[in-house]
N, C-alpha and C positions, 0 to 999 in steps of 0.2 A: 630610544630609536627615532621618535618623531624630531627630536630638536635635528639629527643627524642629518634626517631628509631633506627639513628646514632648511639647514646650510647646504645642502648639494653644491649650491653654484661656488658661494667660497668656498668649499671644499678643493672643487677642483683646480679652483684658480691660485687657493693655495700651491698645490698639486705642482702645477704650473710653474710658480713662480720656484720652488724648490729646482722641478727642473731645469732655469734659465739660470738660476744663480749657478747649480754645478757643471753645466755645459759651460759655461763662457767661466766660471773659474778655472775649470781644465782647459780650457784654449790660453787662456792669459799666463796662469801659472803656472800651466804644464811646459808652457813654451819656455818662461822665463825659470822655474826650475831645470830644465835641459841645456837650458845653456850654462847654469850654475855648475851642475854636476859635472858638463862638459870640462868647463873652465877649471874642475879642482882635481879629473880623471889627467887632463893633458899635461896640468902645472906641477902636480907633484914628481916629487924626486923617480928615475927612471921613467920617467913616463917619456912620450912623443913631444912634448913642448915645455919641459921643468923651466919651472920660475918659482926659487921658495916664494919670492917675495908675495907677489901674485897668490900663492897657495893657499900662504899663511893668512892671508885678508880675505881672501873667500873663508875658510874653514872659522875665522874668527867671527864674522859677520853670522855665517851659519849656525855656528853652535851658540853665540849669542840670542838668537831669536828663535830657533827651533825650539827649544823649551817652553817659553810662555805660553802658558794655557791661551787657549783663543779666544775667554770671554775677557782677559787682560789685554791682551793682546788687541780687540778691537777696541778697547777705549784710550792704549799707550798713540794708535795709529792716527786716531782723531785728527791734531792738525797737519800729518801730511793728508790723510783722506780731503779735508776739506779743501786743502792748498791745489790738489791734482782734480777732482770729480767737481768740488764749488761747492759741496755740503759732505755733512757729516753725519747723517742720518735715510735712509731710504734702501730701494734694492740696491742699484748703481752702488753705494758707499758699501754694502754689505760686500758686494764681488770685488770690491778694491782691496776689502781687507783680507775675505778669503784668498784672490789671490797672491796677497803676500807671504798670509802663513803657509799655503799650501807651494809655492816655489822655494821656500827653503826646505821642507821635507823632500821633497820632490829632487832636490838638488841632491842632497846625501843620497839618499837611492838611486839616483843614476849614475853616482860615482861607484857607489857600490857595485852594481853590476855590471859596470863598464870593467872592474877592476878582475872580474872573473874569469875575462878572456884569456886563453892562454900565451903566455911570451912566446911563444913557438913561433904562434901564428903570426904576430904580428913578424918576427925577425923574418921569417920567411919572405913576406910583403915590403920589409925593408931590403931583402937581399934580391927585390927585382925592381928596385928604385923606385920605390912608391915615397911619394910625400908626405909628411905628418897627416895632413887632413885627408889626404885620401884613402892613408891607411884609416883613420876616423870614420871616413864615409862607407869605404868600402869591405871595412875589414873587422873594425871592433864593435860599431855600432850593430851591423847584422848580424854577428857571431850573438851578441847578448842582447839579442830582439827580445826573445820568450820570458827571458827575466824581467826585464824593462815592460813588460807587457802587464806581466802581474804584478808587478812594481807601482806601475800605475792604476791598476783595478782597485788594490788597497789602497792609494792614495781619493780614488774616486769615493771608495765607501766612507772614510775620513772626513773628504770635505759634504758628503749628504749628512754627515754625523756633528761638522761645526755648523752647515746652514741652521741647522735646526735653533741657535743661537742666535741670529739675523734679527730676529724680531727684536732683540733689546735695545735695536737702532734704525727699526720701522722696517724691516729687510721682508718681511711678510713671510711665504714660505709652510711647509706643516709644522712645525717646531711652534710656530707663534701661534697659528691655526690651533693648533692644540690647547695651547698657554692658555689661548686668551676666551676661545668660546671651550672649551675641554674643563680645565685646570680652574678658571677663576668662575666657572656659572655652573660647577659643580657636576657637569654631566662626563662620567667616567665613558659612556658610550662615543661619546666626538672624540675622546682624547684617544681613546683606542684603536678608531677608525684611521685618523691619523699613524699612530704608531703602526698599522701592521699594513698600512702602505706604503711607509716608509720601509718598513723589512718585505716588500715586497721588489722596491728600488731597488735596497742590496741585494737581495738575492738574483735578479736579471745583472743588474752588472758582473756580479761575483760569477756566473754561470758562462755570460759573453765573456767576459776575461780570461778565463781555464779555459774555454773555447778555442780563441784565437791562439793563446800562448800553446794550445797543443797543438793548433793548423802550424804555427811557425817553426815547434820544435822539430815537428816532423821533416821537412822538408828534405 
């Protein structure tokens, strides 16, 4: 307990830094996943804008890189990380990579839920002259809000679960926080501290996510 105190202040800044990595990888990848899942809900067959061609090189790209575990995964990314941020180690490079992995998960789920909608609705919005993307705007996107909502809750808790990796390319964070004063200087009390505030993170998100996804079902 005394070394715990000891580290208060990197504690928190660990803390911190976990927080900044998964806020800005949900702005970057959540954007750039949305547009992915967009691009594979509108291109496939029957959809509002089919392009196999288009389709099949999204779903190819996806399912190629969705898989890789993401501690391969940040070291396959290396020289583009370093070609786009200037380095290949730090927090900056860690949210380059989370944001990659996490926009291809991210992509399949939004196409998934996007796919929920029923044909109904949309033909309806076809039969009063709506255009492809406004039926998008106005018609598919809001019908599968609630899904998309906790679609992304899980994808939030995933990447608090890859940060925790960060540190094997200086990305700081509780994960390393743990590793390095917990894990390697033998004090099972740091490394705990850390773990069960990190299941203190998921559990606030997890709770804000069912939250809103049931303010939106309701409506």
């Amino acid at each position: 307990m005394d070394a715990l105190i000891e580290l208060a202040p990197e504690f928190w800044t660990a803390a911190a830094e976990t927080f900044y990595m998964v806020a800005l990888t949900m702005l970057f990848g959540g954007a750039g996943g949305f547009l992915l899942g967009v691009g594979l809900y509108v291109t496939r067959r029957g959809g509002l804008l089919p392009n196999s061609v288009v389709n099949n090189v999204l779903n190819v790209v996806i399912n190629f890189f969705r898989p890789i575990p993401f501690i391969i995964f940040i070291a396959a990314v290396q020289p583009l990380t370093r070609a786009v941020i200037g380095t290949g180690i730090g927090t900056d490079a860690a949210i380059f990579a989370l944001s990659l992995a996490a926009s291809f998960a991210i992509g399949r789920i939004v196409e998934q839920n996007l796919i929920t909608v029923r044909p109904g609705v949309i033909e309806a919005a076809r039969s009063m002259g709506a255009g492809p993307w406004r039926i998008l705007g106005t018609v598919v996107v809001p019908e599968a809000l609630g899904p998309l909502i906790l679609g992304y809750t899980f994808i939030v808790i995933a990447v608090i679960d890859m940060s925790a990796m960060a540190g094997l390319i200086g990305g700081g964070g509780l994960g390393y926080f743990a590793q390095l004063y917990g894990y390697r200087q033998f004090e099972p009390v740091v490394t705990w501290a850390a773990v069960l505030l990190i299941v203190v993170f998921v559990q606030v998100v997890q709770y804000l996510g069912n939250w809103l996804a049931r303010k939106v079902l309701r409506r």
